[in-house]
N, C-alpha and C positions, 0 to 999 in steps of 0.2 A: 439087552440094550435099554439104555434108560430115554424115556420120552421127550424129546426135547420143550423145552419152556419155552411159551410164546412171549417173546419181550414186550409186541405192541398191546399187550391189552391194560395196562394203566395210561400209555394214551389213548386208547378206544372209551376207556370210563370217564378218565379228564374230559374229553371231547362231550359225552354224553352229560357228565354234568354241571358242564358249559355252557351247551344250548338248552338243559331244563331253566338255569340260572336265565338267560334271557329270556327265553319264556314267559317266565315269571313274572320280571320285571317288566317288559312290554306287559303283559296283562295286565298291571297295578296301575300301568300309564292310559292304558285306554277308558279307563272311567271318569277320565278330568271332564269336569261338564265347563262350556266356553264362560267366561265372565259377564254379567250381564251388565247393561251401564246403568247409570245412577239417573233413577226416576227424578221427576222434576220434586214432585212430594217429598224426596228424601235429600231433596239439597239444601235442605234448614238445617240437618245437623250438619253436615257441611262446613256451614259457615258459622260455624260455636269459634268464640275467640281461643278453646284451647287447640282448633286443628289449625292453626297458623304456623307457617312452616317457622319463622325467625322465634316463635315463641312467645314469653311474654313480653309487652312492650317497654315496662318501666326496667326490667331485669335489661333489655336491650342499651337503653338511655343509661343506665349504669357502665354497663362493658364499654357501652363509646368511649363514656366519660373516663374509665380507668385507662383507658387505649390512648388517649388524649394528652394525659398526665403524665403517664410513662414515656410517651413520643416525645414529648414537649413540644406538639403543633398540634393545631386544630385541623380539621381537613381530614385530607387523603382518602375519605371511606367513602366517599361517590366516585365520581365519573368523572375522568379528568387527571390531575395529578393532585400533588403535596403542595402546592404552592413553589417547589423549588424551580421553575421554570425549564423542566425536563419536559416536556408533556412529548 
């Protein structure tokens, strides 16, 4: 008589190297050390006009102005409306 073949054991190894797989990954995740905040001493670089979020100013005064041309209104880019009395 010939031995019969165990079907479950490619999922018995899948399984096993499933939970090495997280494992793993949990391990790699527990050495995040927490952020530390930003010393008063270190809020000079900070404030460098290249960390400004909108960028450069005059590059800014350009885009308005091409924004402006193309619309053919001034306006609309604050708070408020376009001038067309939708608000």
């Amino acid at each position: 008589m010939r031995p019969r073949l165990n079907r479950s054991a490619p999922a018995a190894i899948l399984a096993i190297v499933a939970v090495a797989a997280v494992c793993a990954t949990s391990a790699g995740c527990s050495a995040i050390t927490p952020i530390k905040p930003v010393q008063a001493w270190e809020k000079g670089a900070l404030a460098k006009p290249e960390m400004l979020i909108e960028g450069d100013l005059l590059e800014t005064r350009y885009s308005d102005h091409i924004y402006t041309s193309k619309e053919a209104a001034s306006g609309g880019s604050g708070v408020g409306g376009g001038g067309c009395g939708c608000n």
